[in-house]
ZAVO-365364 format. One line per field, with one value per residue (C-alpha): x, y, z; residue in three letters. Coordinates in nm, 4 decimals. Layout:
# residues N
x	(X, ...)
y	(Y, ...)
z	(Z, ...)
r	(ALA, ...)
***
This chain:
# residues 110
x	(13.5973, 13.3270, 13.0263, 12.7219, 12.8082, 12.7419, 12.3704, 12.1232, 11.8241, 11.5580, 11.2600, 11.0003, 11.2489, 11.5405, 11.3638, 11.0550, 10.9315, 10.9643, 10.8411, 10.5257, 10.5068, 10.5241, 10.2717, 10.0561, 10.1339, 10.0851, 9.7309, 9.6421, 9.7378, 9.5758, 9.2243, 9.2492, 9.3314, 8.9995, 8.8505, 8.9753, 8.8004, 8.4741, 8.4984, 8.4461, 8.5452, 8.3833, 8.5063, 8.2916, 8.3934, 8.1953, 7.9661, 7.8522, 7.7527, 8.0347, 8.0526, 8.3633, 8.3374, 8.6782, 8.6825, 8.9830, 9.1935, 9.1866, 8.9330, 8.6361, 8.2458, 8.0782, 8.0909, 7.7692, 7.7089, 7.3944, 7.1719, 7.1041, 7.4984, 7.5304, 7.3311, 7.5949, 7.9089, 8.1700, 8.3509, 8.7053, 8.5024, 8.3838, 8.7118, 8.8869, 8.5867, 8.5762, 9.0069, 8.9517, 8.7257, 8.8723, 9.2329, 9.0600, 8.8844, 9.2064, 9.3591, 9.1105, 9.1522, 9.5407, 9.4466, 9.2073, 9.4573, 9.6914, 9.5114, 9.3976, 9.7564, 9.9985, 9.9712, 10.0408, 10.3766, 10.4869, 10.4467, 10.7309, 11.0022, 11.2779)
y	(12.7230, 12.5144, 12.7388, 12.7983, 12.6542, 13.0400, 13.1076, 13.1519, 12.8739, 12.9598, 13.1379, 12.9146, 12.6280, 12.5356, 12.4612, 12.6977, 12.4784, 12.1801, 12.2676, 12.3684, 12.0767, 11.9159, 12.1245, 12.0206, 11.6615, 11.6987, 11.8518, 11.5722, 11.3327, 11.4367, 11.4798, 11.1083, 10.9795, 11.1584, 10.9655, 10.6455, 10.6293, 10.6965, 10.4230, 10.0460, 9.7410, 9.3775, 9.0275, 8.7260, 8.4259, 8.0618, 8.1222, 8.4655, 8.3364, 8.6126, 8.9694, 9.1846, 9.5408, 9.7761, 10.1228, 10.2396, 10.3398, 9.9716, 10.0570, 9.7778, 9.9267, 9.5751, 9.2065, 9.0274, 8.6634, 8.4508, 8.3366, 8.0361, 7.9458, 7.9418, 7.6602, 7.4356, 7.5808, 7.5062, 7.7980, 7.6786, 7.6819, 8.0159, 8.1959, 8.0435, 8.2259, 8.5431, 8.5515, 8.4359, 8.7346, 8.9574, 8.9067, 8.9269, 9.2453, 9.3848, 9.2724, 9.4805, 9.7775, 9.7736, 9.7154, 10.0252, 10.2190, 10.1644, 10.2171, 10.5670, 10.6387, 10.5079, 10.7654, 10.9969, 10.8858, 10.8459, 11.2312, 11.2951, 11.5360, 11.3460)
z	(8.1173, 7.9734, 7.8103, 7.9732, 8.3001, 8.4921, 8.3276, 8.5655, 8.5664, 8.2974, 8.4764, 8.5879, 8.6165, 8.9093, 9.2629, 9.2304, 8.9532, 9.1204, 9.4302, 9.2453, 9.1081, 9.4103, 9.5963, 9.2902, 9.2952, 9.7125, 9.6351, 9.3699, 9.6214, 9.8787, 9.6583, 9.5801, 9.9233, 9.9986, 9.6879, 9.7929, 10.1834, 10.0050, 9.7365, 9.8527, 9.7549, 9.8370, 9.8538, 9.9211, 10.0567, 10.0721, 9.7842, 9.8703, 10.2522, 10.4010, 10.2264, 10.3336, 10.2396, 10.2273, 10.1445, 9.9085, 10.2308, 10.3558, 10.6655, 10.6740, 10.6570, 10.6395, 10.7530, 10.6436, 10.7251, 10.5409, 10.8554, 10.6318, 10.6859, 11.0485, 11.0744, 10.9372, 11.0114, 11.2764, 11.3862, 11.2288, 10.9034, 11.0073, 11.1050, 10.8139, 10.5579, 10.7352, 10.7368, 10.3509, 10.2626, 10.4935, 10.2823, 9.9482, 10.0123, 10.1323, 9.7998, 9.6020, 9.8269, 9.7346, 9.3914, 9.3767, 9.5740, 9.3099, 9.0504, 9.1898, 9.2765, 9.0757, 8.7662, 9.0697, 9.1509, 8.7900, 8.8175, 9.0423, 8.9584, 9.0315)
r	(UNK, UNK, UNK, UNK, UNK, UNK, UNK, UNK, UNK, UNK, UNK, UNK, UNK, UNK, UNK, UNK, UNK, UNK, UNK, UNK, UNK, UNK, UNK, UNK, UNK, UNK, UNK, UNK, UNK, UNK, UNK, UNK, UNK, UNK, UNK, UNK, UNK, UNK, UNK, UNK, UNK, UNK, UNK, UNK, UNK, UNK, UNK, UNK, UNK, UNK, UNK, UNK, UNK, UNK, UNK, UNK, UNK, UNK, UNK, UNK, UNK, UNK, UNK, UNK, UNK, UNK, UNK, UNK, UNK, UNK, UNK, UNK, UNK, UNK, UNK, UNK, UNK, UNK, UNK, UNK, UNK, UNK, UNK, UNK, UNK, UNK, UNK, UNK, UNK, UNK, UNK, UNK, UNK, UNK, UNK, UNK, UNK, UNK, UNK, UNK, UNK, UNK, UNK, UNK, UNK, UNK, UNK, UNK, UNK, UNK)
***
């Protein structure tokens, strides 16, 4: 029989540790998912005339059209702006998101 193969796991180590770990990483998590629906994002679209605003947890707060832009536009031109900003702030939401949790997940025990 091979040596060492019937220790028993080093205190602190085996499942407990993990699972506190876990319940750490869970808690950490959870903190930033809080972090992220309070932090926005914005996109413009049409040289500023449409503002999109996105919090962190991809939920929109804001649509803002200039006055000064209705005047001129169709509402192809319109949709196709709003649909344009709309993706972009999305985009930075992700990109936030990720940012916020990404370090998380490289924590994993596995």
């Amino acid at each position: 029989m091979a040596k060492g193969f019937n220790r028993a796991p080093a205190v602190g180590g085996g499942q407990a540790g993990i699972m506190q770990q876990i319940q750490r990483l869970q808690k950490q998590m959870e903190e930033t998912q809080a972090q992220l629906a309070l932090e926005t994002v914005s996109a413009t679209s049409g040289g500023g005339a449409i503002k999109i605003s996105m919090t962190g947890d991809q939920k929109c707060t804001g649509v803002e059209i200039d006055p000064a832009f209705l005047k001129d536009a169709d509402a192809e031109m319109l949709q196709d702006m709003l649909l344009t900003a709309v993706n972009m702030a999305l985009e930075k939401s992700r990109e936030l998101q990720q940012q916020r949790m990404g370090p998380l997940a490289g924590g994993l025990p596995f």
